[in-house]
MIPAMAR-644786 format. One line per 3 residues: number of its first residue (from 1); for each residue x, y, z of N, C-alpha, C, O. Coordinates in nm, 3 decimals, always signed. Layout:
BEGIN
NUM	X Y Z X Y Z X Y Z X Y Z; ...
END
This chain:
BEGIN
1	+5.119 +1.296 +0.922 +5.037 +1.265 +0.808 +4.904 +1.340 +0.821 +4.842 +1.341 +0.927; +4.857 +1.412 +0.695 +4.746 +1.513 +0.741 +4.593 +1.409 +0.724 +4.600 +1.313 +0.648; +4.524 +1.423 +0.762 +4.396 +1.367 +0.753 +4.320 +1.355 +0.631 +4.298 +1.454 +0.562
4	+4.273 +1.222 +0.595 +4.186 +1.161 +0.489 +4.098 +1.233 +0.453 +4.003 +1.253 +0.528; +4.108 +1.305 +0.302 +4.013 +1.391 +0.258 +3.881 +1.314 +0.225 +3.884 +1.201 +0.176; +3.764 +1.381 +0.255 +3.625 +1.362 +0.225 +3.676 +1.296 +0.041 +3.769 +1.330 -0.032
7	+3.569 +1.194 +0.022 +3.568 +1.177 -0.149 +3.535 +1.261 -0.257 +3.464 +1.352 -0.213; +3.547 +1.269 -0.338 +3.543 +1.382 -0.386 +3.411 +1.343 -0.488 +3.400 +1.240 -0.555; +3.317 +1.451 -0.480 +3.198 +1.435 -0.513 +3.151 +1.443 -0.676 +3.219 +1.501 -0.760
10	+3.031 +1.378 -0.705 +3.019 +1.398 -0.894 +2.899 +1.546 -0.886 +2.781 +1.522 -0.862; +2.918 +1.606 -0.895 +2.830 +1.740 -0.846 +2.765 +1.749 -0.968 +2.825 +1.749 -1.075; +2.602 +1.759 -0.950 +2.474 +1.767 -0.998 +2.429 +1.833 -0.941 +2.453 +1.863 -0.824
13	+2.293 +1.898 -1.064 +2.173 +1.962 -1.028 +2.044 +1.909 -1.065 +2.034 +1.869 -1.181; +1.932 +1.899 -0.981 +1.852 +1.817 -0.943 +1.761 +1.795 -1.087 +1.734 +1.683 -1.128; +1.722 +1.912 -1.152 +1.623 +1.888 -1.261 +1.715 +1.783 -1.351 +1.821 +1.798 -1.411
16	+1.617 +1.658 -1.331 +1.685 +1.547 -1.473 +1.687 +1.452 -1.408 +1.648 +1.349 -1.463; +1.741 +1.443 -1.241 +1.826 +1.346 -1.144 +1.724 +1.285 -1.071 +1.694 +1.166 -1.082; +1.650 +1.398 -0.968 +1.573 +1.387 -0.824 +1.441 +1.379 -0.882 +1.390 +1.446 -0.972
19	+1.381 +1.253 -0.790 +1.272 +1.193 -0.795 +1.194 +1.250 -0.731 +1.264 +1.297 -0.642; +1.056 +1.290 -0.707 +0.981 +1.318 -0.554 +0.824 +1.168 -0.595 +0.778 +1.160 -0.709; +0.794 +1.113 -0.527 +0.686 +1.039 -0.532 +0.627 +1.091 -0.391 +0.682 +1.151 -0.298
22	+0.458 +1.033 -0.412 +0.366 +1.016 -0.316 +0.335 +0.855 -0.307 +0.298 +0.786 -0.402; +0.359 +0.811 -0.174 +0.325 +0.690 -0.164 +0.227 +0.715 -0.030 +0.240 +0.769 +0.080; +0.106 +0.633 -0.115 -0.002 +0.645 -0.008 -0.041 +0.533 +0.135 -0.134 +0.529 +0.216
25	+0.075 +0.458 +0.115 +0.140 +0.351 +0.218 +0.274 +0.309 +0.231 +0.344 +0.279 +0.133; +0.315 +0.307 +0.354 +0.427 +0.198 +0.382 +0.400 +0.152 +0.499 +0.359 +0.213 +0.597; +0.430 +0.018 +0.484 +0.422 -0.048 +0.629 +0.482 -0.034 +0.654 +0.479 -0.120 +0.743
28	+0.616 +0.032 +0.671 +0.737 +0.036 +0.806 +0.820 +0.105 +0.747 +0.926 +0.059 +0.706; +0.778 +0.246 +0.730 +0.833 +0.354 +0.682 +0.970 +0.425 +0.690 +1.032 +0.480 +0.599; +1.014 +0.406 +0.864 +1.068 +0.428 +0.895 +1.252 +0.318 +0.847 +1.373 +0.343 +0.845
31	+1.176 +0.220 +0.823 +1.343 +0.103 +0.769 +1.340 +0.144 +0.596 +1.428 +0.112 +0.516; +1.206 +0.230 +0.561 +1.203 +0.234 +0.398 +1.119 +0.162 +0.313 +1.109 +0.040 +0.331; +1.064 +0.210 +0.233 +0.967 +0.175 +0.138 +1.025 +0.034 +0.054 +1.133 +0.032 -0.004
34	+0.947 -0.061 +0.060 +0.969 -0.168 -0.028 +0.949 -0.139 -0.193 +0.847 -0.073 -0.210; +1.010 -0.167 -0.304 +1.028 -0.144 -0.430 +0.909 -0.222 -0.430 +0.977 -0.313 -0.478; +0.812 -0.265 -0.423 +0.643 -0.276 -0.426 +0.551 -0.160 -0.420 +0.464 -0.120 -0.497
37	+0.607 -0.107 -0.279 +0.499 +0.041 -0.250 +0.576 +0.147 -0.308 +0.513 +0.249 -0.338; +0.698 +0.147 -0.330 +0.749 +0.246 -0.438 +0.667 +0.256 -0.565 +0.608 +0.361 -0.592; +0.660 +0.130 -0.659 +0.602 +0.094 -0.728 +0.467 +0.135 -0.728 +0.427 +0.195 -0.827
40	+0.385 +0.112 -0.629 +0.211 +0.182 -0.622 +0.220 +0.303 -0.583 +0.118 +0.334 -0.521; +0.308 +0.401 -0.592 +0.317 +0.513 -0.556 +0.284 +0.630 -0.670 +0.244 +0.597 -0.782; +0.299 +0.741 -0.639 +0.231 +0.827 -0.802 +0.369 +0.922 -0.810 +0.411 +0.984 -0.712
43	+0.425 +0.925 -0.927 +0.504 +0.989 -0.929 +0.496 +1.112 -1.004 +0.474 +1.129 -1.124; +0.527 +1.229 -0.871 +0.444 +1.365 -0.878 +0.622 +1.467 -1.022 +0.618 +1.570 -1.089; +0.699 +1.396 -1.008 +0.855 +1.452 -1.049 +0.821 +1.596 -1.194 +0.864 +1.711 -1.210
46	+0.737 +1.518 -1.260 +0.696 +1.594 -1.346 +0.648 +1.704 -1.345 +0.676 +1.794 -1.425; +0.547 +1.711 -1.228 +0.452 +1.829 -1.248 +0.523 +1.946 -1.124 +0.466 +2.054 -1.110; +0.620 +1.920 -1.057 +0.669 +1.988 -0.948 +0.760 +2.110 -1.032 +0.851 +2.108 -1.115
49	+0.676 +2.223 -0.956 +0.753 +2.306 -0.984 +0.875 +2.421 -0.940 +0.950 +2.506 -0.988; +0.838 +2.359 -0.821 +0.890 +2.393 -0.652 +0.895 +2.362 -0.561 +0.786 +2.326 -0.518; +1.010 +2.350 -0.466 +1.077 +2.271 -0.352 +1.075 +2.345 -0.203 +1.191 +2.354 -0.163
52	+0.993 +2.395 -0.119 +1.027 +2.440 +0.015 +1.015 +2.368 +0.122 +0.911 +2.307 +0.145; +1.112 +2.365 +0.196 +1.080 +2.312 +0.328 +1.157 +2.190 +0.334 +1.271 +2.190 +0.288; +1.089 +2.039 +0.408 +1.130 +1.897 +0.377 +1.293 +1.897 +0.440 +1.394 +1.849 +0.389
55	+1.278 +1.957 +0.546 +1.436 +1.960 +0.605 +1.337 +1.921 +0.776 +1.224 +1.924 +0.826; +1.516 +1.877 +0.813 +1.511 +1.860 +0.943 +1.592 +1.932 +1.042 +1.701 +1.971 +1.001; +1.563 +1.956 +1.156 +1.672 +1.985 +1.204 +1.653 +2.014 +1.345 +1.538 +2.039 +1.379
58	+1.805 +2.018 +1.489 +1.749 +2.022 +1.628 +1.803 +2.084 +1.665 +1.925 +2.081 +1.647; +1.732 +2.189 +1.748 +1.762 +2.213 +1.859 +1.892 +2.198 +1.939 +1.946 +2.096 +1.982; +1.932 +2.338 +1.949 +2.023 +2.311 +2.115 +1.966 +2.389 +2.231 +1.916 +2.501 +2.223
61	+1.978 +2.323 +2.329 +1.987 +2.300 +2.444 +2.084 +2.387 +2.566 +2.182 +2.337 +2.621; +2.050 +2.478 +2.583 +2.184 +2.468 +2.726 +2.169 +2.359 +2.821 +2.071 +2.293 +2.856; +2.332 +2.354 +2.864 +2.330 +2.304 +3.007 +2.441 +2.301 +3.090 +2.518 +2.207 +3.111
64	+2.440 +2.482 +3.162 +2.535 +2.526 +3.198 +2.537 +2.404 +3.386 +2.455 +2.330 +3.441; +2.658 +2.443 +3.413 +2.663 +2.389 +3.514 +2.770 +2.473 +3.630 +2.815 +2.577 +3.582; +2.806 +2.452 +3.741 +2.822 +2.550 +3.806 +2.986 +2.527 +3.839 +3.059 +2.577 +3.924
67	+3.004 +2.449 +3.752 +3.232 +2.437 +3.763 +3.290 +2.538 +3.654 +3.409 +2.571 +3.657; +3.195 +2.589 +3.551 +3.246 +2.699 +3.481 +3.114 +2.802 +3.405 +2.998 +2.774 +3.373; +3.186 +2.921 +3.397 +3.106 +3.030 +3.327 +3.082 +2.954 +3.207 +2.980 +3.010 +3.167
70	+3.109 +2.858 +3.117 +3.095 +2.843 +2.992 +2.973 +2.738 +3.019 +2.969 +2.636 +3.088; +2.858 +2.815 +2.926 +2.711 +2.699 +2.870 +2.788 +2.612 +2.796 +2.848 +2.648 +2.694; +2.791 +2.503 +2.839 +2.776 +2.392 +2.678 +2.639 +2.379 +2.640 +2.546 +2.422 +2.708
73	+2.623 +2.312 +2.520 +2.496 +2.302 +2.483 +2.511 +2.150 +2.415 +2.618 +2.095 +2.387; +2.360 +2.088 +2.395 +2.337 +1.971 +2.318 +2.210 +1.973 +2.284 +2.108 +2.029 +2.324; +2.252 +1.870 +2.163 +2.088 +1.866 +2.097 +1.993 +1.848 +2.146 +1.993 +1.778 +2.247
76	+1.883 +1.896 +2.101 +1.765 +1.957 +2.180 +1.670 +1.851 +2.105 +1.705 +1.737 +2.073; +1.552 +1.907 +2.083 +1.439 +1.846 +2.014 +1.454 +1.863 +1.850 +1.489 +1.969 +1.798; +1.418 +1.735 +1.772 +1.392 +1.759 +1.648 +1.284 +1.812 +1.564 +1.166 +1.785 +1.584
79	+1.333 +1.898 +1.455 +1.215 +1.961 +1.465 +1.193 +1.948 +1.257 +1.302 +1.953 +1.199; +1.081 +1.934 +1.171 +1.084 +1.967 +1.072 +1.081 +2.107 +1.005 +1.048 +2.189 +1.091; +1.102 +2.166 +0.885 +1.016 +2.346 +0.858 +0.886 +2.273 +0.835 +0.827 +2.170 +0.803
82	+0.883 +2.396 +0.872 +0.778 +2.462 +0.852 +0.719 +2.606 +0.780 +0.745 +2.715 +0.832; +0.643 +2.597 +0.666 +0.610 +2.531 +0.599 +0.698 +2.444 +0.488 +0.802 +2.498 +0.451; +0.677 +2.359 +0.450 +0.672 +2.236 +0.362 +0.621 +2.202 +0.297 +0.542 +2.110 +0.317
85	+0.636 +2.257 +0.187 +0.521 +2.243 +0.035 +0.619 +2.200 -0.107 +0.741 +2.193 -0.122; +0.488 +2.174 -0.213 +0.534 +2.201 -0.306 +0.450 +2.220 -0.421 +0.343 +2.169 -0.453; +0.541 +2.325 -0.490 +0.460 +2.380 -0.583 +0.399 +2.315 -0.763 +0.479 +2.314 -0.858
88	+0.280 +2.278 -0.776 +0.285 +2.198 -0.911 +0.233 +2.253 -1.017 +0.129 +2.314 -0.991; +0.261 +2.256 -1.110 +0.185 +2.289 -1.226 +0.008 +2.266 -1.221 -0.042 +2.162 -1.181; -0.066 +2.377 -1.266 -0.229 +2.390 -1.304 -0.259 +2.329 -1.418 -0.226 +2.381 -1.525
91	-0.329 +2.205 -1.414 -0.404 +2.215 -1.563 -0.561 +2.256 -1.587 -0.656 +2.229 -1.515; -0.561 +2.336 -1.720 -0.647 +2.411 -1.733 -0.782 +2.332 -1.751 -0.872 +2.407 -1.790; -0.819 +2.209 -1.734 -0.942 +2.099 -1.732 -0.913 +2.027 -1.583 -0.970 +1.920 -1.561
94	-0.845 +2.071 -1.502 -0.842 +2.088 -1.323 -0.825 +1.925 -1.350 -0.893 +1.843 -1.288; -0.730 +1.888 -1.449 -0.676 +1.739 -1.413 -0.491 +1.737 -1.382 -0.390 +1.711 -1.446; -0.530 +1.788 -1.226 -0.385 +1.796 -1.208 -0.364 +1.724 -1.062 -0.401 +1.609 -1.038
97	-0.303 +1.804 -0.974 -0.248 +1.755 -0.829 -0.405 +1.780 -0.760 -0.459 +1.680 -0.713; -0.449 +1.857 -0.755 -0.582 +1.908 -0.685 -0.652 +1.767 -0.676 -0.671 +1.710 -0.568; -0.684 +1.721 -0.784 -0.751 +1.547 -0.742 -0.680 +1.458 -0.721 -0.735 +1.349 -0.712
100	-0.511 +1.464 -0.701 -0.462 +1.379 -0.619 -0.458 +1.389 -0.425 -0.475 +1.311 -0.331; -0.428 +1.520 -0.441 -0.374 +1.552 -0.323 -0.455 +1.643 -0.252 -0.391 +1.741 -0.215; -0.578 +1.643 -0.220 -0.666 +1.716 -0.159 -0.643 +1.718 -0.037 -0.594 +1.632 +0.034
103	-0.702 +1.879 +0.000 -0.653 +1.857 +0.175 -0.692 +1.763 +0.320 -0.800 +1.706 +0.334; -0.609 +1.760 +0.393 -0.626 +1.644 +0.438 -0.615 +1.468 +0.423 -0.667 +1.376 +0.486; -0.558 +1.472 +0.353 -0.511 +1.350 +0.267 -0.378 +1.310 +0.343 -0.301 +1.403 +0.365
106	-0.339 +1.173 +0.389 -0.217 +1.152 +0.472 -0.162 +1.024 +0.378 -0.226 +0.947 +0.306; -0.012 +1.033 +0.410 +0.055 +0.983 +0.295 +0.196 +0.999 +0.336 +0.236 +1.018 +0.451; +0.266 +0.989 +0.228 +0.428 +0.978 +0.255 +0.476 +1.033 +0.120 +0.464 +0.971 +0.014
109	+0.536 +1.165 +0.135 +0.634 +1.184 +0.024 +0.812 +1.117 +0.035 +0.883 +1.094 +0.133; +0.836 +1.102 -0.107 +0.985 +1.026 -0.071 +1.045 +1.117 -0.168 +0.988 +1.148 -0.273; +1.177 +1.165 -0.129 +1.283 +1.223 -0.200 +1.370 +1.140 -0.268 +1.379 +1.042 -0.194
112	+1.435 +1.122 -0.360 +1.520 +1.053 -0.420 +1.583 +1.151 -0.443 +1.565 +1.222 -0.542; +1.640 +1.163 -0.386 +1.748 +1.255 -0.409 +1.843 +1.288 -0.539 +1.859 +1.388 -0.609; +1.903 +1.147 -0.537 +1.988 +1.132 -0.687 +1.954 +1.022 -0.760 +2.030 +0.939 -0.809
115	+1.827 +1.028 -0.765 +1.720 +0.960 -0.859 +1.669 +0.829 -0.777 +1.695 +0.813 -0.658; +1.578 +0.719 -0.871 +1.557 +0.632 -0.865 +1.657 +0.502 -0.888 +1.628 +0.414 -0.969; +1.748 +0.500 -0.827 +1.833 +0.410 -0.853 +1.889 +0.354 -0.747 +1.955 +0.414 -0.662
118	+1.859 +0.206 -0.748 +1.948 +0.120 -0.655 +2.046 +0.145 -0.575 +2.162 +0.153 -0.614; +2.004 +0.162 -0.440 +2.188 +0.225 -0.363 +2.200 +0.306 -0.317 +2.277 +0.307 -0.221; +2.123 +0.439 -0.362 +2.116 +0.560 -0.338 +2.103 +0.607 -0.207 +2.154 +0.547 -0.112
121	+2.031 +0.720 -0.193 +2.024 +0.748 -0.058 +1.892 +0.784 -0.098 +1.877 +0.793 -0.220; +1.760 +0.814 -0.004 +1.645 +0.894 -0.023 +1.586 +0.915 +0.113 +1.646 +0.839 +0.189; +1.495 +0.986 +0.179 +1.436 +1.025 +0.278 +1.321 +0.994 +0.263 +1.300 +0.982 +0.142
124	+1.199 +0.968 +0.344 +1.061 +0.966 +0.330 +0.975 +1.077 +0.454 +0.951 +1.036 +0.567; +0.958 +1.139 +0.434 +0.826 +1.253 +0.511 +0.723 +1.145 +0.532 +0.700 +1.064 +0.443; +0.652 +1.141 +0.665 +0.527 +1.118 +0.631 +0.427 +1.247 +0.679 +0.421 +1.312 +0.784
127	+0.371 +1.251 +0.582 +0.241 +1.412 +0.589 +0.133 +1.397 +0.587 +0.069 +1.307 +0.533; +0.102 +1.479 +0.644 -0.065 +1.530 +0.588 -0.093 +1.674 +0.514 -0.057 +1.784 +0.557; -0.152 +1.654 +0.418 -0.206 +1.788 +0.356 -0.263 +1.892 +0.423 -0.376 +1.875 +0.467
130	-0.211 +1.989 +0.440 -0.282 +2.058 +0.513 -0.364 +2.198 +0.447 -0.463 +2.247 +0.501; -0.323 +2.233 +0.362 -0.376 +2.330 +0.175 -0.333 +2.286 +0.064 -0.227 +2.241 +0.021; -0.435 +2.307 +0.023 -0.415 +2.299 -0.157 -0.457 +2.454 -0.185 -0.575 +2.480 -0.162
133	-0.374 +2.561 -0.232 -0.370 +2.677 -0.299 -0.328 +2.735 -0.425 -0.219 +2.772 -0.467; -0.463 +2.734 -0.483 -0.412 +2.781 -0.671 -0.372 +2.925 -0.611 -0.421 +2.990 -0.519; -0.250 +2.952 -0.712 -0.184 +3.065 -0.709 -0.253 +3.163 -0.799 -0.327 +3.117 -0.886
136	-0.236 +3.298 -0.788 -0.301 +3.405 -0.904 -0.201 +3.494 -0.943 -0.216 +3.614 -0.920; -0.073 +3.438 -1.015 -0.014 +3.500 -1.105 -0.084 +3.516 -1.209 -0.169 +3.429 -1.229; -0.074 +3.630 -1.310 -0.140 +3.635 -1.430 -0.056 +3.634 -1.524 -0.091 +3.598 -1.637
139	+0.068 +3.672 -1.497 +0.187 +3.632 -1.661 +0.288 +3.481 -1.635 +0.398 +3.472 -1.690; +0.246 +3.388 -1.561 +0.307 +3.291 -1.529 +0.248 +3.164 -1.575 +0.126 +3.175 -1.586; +0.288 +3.058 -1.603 +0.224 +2.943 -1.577 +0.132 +2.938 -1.465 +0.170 +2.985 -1.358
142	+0.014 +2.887 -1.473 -0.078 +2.872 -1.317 +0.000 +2.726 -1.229 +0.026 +2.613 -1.271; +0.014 +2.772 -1.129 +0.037 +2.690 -1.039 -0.052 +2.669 -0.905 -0.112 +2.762 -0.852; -0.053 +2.548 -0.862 -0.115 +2.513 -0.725 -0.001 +2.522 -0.626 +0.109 +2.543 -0.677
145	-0.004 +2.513 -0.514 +0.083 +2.485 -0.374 +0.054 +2.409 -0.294 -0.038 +2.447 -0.222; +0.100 +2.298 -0.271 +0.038 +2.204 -0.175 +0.118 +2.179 -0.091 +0.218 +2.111 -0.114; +0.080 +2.247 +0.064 +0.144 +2.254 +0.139 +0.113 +2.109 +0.322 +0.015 +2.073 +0.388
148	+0.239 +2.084 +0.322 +0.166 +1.935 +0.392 +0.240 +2.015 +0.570 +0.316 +2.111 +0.585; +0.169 +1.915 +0.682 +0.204 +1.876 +0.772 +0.316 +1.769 +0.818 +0.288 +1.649 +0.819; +0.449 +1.817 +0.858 +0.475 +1.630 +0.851 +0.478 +1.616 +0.996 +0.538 +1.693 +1.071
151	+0.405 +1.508 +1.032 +0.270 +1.440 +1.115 +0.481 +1.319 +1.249 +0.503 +1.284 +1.365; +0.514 +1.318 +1.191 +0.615 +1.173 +1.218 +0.791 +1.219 +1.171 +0.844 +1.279 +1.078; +0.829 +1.157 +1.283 +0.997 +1.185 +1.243 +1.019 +1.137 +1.088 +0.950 +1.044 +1.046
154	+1.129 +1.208 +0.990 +1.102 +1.166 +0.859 +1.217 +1.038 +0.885 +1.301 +1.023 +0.973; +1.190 +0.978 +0.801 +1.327 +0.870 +0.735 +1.370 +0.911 +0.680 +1.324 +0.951 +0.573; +1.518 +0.931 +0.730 +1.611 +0.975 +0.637 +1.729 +0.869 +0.606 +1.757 +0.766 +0.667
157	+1.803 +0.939 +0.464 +1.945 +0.849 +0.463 +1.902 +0.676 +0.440 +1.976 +0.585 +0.477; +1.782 +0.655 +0.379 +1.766 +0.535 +0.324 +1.798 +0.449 +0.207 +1.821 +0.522 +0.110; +1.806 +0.354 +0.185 +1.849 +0.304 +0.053 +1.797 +0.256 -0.013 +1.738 +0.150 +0.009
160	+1.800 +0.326 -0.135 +1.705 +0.291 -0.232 +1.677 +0.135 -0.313 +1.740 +0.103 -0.414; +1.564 +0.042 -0.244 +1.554 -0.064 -0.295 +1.558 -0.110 -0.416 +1.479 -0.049 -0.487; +1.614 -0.190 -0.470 +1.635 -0.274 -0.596 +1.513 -0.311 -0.678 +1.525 -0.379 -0.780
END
């Protein structure tokens, strides 16, 4: 009997779906944001115009040993990218991300991955700002870049409270 295929997935693309908020607290970040501090959070979804970084990932390791020529290896240290930003829309009366998110500012971005909805899955970063950079395209929309530190292992694979 051949092996139990993976489920078969409802395949989406993020503009419409994926949430991004700034929540400027959680008490216990790491088990997931309570649908309270979700709630006092600012939701940036709108003005984002770009996604880099906000991944995780580790390290391998050798650790050869002396019963065979072959290294095995294992996971090593975890590590986030670097850099990790994102890019938001400029408004032209400087009422945009710039007076939310000034540098140095520490906080928690949360991904919702496949939206705001009960059940889901989402991750939380916690960061610090580390630039705020208006861009100087001249035939583009103006955009800022706000590029963070993340400061703490992220939460990942959480569920999205009710």
């Amino acid at each position: 009997m051949p092996p139990t295929p993976l489920n078969p997935t409802s395949r989406f693309t993020p503009p419409g779906v994926r949430k991004i908020y700034w929540l400027p607290a959680i008490a216990a970040y790491a088990t997931g944001a309570t649908r309270t501090e979700i709630n006092g959070g600012i939701d940036l979804t709108n003005e984002v115009a770009g996604v880099t970084g906000f991944t995780v990932a580790s390290n391998s390791v050798e650790v050869p040993d002396l019963s065979s020529r072959f290294s095995a290896r294992v996971p090593g240290r975890i590590t986030a990218a670097d850099p990790s930003s994102l890019m938001f829309y400029q408004d032209q009366t400087s009422n945009d991300v710039r007076g939310v998110l000034p540098r140095d500012t520490a906080g928690f971005t949360a991904f919702l991955w496949e939206g705001d909805i009960s059940g889901r899955k989402y991750d939380i970063f916690p960061v610090k700002v580390s630039s705020v950079s208006p861009q100087g395209d001249m035939e583009n929309p103006q955009q800022t870049e706000v590029a963070f530190s993340i400061t703490r292992v992220p939460a990942q694979n959480l569920v999205v409270p009710p």
